[in-house]
C-alpha positions as CSV (number, residue, x, y, z in Angstrom):
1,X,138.4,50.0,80.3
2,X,139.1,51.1,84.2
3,X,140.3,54.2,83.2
4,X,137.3,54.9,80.7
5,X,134.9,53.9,83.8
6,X,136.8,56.5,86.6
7,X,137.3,59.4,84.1
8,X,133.4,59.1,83.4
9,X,133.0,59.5,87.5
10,X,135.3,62.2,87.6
11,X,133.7,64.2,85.0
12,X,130.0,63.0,86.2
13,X,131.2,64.5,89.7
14,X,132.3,67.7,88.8
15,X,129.5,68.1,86.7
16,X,127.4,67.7,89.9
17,X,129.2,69.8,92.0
18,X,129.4,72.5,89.3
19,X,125.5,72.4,89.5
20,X,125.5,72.7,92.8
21,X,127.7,75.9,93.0
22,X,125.3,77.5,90.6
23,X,122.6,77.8,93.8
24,X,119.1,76.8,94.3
25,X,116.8,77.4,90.8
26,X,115.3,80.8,90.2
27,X,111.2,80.9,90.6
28,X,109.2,80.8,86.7
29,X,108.6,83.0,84.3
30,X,107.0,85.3,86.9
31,X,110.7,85.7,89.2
32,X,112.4,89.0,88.6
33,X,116.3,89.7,89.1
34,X,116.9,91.9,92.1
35,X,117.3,95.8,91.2
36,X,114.8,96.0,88.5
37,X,111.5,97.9,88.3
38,X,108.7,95.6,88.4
39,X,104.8,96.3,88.3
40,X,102.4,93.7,90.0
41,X,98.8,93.7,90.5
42,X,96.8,92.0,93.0
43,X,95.1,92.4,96.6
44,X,96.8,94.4,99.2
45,X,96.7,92.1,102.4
46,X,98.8,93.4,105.9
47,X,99.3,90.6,108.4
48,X,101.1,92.0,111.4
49,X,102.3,95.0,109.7
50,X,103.7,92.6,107.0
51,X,102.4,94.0,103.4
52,X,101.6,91.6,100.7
53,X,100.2,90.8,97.3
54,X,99.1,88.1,95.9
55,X,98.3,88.5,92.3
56,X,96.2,86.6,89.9
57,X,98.4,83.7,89.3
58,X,98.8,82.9,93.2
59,X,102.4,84.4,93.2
60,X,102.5,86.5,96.7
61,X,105.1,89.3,96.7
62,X,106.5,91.0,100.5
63,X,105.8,95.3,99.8
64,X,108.0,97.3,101.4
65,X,107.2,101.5,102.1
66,X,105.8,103.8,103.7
67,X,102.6,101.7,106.1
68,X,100.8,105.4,106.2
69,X,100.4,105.0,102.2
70,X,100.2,101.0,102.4
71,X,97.2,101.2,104.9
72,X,95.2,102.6,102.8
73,X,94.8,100.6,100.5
74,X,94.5,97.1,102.6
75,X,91.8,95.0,101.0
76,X,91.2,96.7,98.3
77,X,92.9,95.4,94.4
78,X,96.1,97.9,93.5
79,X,98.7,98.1,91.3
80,X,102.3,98.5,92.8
81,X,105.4,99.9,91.1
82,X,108.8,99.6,92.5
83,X,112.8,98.3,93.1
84,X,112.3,94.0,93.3
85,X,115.1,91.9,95.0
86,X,114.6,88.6,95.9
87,X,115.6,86.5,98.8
88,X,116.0,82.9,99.7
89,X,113.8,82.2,103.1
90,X,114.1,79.3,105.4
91,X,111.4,77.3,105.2
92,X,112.1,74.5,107.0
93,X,109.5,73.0,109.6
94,X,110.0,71.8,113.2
95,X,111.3,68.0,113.0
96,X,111.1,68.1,108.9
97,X,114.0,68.2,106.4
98,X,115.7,71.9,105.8
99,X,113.9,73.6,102.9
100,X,114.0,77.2,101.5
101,X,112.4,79.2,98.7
102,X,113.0,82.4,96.9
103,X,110.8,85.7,98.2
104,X,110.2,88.4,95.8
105,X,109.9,92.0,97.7
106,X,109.1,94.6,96.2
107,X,110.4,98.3,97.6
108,X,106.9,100.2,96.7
109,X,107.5,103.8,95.0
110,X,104.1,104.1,93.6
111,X,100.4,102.4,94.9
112,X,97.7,103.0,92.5
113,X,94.0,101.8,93.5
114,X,92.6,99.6,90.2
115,X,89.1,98.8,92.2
116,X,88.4,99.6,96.1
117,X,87.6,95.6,96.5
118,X,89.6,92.1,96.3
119,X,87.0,90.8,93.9
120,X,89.2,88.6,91.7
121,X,90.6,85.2,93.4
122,X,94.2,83.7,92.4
123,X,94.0,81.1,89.4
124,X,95.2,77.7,90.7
C-alpha cells in the first residue's frame, strides 16, 4: 500500500512540473501565434508615441510602423494588416505578487481608414 501511495506522488509531481514546463496559458480564441498575418479592426489610440488598438471585444493590440502613416489615422476606427508576435509583459505592481500577461503586437504593413471616427465602444 506505501508503495501504491508514493508512486501516485511521484507521478502526480511530474505531472505538475511537466505543466509547468509547458509556460504560462496562451490568451482565447482571439491570441495569434507569433509570425502570422493577422487583420484587426478597432480605434487607433497613440499614448506617448505608443500605437494601439483596441477592438470591439476589448482586446488591445501594441502597432508597430512607420508613426508618419500611424499618425494619421489617431482617433479615427481603421483596419490594420500585418506580421503578429506576442510577448509575455511584466505586470507586476509595486509591493503586490509578480504577475505577467501575453501582448499581441502587431508589425503594421497596411492601415486602411473604415470610418474617420471611434464611434463604436469595446463590448464588456
Amino acid at each position: 500500500m506505501r508503495k501504491m501511495f508514493v508512486l501516485a506522488v511521484l507521478l502526480g509531481t511530474s505531472a505538475l512540473w511537466l505543466q509547468a514546463q509547458s509556460g504560462p496559458p496562451g490568451k482565447d480564441s482571439g491570441a495569434n501565434a507569433s509570425g502570422q498575418q493577422i487583420t484587426v479592426k478597432g480605434c487607433l489610440q497613440n499614448a506617448e508615441g505608443v500605437y494601439t488598438i483596441t477592438d470591439r471585444h476589448g482586446r488591445m493590440y501594441r502597432i508597430n510602423g512607420d508613426s508618419s502613416q500611424l499618425s494619421g489615422y489617431v482617433g479615427h476606427e481603421v483596419q490594420v494588416t500585418g506580421s503578429s508576435s506576442v510577448k509575455s509583459v511584466d505586470t507586476t505592481q509595486e509591493g503586490a505578487a509578480s504577475t505577467e500577461a501575453n501582448r499581441t503586437y502587431v508589425q503594421a504593413q497596411n492601415v486602411e481608414e473604415i470610418s474617420g471616427t471611434c464611434s463604436r465602444r469595446p463590448l464588456r
